[in-house]
C-alpha positions as CSV (number, residue, x, y, z in Angstrom):
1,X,62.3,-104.4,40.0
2,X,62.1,-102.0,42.9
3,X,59.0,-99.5,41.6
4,X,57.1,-99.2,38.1
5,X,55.4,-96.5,36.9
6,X,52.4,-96.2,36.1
7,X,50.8,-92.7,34.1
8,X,46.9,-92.0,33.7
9,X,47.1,-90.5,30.4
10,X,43.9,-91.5,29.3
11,X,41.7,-88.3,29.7
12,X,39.4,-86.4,27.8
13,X,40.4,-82.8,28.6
14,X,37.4,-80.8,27.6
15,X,37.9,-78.2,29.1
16,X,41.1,-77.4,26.6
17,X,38.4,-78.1,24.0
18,X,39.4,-77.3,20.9
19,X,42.9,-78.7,21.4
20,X,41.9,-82.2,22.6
21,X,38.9,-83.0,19.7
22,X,41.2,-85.3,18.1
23,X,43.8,-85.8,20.9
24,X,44.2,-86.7,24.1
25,X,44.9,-84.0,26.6
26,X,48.4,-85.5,27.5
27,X,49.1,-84.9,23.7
28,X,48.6,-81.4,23.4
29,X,51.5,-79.9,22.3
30,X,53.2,-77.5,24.6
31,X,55.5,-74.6,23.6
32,X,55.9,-76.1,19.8
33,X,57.8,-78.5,20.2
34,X,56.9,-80.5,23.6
35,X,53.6,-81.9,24.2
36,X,52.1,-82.1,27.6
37,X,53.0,-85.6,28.7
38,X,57.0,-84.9,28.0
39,X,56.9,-83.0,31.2
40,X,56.3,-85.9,33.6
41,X,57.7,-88.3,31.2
42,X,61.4,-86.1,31.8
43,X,60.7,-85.9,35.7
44,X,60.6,-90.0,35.5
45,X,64.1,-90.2,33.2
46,X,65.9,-87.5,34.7
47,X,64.9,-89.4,38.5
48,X,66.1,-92.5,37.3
49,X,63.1,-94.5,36.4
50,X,63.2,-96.7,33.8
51,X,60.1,-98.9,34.0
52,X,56.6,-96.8,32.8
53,X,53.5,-97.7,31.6
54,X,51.3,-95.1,29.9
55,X,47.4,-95.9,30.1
56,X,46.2,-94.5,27.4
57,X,42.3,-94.4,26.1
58,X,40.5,-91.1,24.6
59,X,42.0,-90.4,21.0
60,X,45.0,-92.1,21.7
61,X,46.7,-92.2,18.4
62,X,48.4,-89.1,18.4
63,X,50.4,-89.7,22.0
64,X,51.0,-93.2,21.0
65,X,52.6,-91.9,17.8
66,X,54.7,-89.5,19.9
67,X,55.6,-92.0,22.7
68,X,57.3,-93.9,19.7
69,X,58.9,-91.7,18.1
70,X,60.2,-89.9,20.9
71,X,60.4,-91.9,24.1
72,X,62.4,-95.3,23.0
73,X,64.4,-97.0,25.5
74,X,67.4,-98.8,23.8
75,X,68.5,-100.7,27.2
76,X,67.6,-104.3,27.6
77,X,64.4,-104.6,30.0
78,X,64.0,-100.8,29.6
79,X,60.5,-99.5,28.5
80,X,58.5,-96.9,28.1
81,X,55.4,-98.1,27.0
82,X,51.5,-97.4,26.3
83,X,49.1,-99.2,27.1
84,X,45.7,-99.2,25.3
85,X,42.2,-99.7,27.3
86,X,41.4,-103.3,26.6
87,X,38.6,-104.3,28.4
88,X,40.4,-106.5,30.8
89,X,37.9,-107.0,33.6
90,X,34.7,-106.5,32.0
91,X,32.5,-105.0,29.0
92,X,33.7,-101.5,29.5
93,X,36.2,-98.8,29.5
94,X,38.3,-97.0,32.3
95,X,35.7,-95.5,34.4
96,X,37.9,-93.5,36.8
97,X,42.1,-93.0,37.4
98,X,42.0,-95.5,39.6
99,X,39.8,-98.0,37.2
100,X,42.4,-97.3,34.8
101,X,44.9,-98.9,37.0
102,X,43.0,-101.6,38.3
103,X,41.9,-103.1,34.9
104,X,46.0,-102.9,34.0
105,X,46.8,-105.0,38.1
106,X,48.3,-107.6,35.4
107,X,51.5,-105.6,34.7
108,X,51.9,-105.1,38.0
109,X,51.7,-108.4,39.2
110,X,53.7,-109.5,36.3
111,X,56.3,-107.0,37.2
112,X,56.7,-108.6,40.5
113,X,57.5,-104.8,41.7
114,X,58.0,-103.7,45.7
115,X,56.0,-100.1,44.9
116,X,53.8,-98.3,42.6
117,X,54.2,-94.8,41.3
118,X,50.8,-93.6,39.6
119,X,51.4,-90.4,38.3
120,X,48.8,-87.7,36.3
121,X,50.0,-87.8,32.3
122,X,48.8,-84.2,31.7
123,X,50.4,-81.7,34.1
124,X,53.1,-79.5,33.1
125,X,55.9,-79.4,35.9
126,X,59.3,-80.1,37.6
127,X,59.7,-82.8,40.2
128,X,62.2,-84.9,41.3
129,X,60.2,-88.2,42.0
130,X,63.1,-89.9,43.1
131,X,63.5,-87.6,46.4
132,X,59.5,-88.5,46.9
133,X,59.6,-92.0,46.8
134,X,62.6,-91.7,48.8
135,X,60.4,-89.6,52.0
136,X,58.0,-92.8,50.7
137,X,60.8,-95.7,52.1
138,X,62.0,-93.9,54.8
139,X,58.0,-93.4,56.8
140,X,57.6,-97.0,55.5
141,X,54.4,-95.5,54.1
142,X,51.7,-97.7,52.9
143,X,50.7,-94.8,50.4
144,X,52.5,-91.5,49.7
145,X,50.7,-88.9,47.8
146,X,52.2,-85.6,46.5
147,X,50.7,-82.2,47.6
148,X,51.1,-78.6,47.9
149,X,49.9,-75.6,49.3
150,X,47.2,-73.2,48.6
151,X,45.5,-70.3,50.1
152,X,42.5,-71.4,52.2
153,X,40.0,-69.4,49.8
154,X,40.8,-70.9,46.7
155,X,41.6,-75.0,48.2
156,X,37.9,-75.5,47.3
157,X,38.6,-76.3,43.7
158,X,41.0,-79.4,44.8
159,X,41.3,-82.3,46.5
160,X,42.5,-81.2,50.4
161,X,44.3,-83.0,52.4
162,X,43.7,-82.9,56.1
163,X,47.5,-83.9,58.2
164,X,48.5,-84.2,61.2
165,X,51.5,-82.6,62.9
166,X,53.9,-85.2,61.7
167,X,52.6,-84.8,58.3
168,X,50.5,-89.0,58.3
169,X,47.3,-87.9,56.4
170,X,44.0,-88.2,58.7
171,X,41.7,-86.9,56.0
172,X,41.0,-86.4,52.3
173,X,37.8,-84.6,50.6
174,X,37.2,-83.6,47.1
175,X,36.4,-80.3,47.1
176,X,35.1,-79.5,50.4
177,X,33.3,-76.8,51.0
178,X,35.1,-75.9,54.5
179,X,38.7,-77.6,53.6
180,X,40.8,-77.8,56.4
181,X,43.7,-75.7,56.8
182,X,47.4,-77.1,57.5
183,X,48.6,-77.5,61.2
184,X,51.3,-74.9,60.9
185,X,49.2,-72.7,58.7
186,X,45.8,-72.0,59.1
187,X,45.5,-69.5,55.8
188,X,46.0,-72.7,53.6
189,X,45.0,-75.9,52.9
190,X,47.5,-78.8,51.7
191,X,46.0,-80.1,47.8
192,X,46.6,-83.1,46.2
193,X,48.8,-83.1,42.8
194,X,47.0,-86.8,42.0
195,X,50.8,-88.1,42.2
196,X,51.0,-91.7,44.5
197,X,53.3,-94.3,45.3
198,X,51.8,-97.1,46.8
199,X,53.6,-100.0,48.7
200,X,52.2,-103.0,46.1
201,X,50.8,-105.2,48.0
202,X,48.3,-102.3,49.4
203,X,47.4,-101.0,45.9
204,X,46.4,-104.5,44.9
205,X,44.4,-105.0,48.0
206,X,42.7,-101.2,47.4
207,X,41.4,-101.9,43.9
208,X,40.4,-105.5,43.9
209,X,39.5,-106.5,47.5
210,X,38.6,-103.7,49.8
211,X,36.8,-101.8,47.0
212,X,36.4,-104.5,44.2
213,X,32.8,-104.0,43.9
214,X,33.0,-100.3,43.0
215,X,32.2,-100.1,39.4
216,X,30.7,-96.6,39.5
217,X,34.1,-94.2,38.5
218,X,36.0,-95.8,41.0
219,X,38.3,-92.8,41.5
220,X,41.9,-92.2,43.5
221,X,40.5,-88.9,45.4
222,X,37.3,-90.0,46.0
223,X,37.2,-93.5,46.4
224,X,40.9,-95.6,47.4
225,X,42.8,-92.3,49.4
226,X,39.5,-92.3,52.3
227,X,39.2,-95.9,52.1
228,X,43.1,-96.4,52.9
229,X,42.7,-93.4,55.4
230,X,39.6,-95.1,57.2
231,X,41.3,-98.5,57.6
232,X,44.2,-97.1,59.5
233,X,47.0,-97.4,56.7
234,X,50.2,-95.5,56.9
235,X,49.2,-92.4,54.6
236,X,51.7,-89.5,53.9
């Protein structure tokens, strides 16, 4: 297996409280018939992918009752599967995205996968991930991570991503309160979508050796981007 997937669906969502008091933010339904996890769910079909994990944890019933219902792979070694928190590496719960991935490194080993998409489970949409990871192999990037642009006054809200001229990433703060603008625009700032592949071998080394004594919320944006960044990795 080239890449799995793997999809942080396991957030509260309180700010669309009332919606998510008995369902997880990636199960909110979404124009009556759709619910808010069918978005990136359909950008991962319709790009070819048929290997994804969904980490699931807050109220998690409801979107593991629409994953089956609605999201079965027929195909032998085809899946599209949640995954419940289970404790794996301790007495406690996700405490961060990239916790969530980190206490699930056994499917990823078991996979025996090249790279690593880990992709937000409650955005609503379009992306061909396919053209991404493909910008992904061709920089032989240790870490690519999806962004777009916004005006300079309102990148304050987001994670900003500070790139050089030939687009490597030579920066990363969450919510800065001076972010830096682009190099080919200074009236914007480049914002992370919280979309990654990562060359395997590097996300292993991120979560468990370089920062395996993080236990605080050990988080994507805040924690494994700068760390990658710092060390001198190959980040796009």
């Amino acid at each position: 297996m080239r890449t799995l997937v793997m999809i942080m669906a396991g957030g509260k969502g309180s700010r669309l409280a009332p919606l998510t008091c008995h369902r997880a933010k990636p199960a909110v339904p979404f124009g009556g018939r759709y619910r808010i996890i069918d978005f990136v769910l359909s950008n991962f079909i319709n790009s070819g992918y048929r290997h994804i994990h969904v980490l699931t944890q807050y109220m998690a019933t409801s979107l593991i009752r629409h994953l089956a219902r609605n999201w079965n792979l027929t195909a032998f070694g085809q899946f599209i599967e949640a995954v419940p928190a289970q404790m794996r590496l301790g007495e406690r719960w996700y405490e961060g995205t990239a916790d969530s991935v980190r206490q699930n490194i056994n499917l990823i080993r078991d996979a025996h996968c090249e790279h690593v998409a880990v992709f937000g489970g409650d955005h609503i949409y379009r992306f061909a991930v396919d053209q991404m990871e493909a910008a992904h192999l061709d920089r032989g990037a240790d870490l690519t991570v999806a962004a777009f642009p916004v005006p300079l006054d309102e990148a304050s809200r987001y994670g900003v991503i500070e790139v050089d001229v030939d687009g490597r990433i030579i920066g990363f703060e969450e919510k800065p309160d001076a972010p830096k603008p682009m190099p080919h625009r200074p009236d914007h700032a480049l914002v992370s979508m919280g979309n990654y592949f990562f060359r395997r071998p590097v996300l292993e080394e991120a979560l468990l050796d370089k920062l395996g004594g993080e236990r605080d919320g050990l988080d994507f944006g805040k924690h494994v981007i700068p760390a990658l960044v710092e060390a001198g990795a190959s980040v796009y």
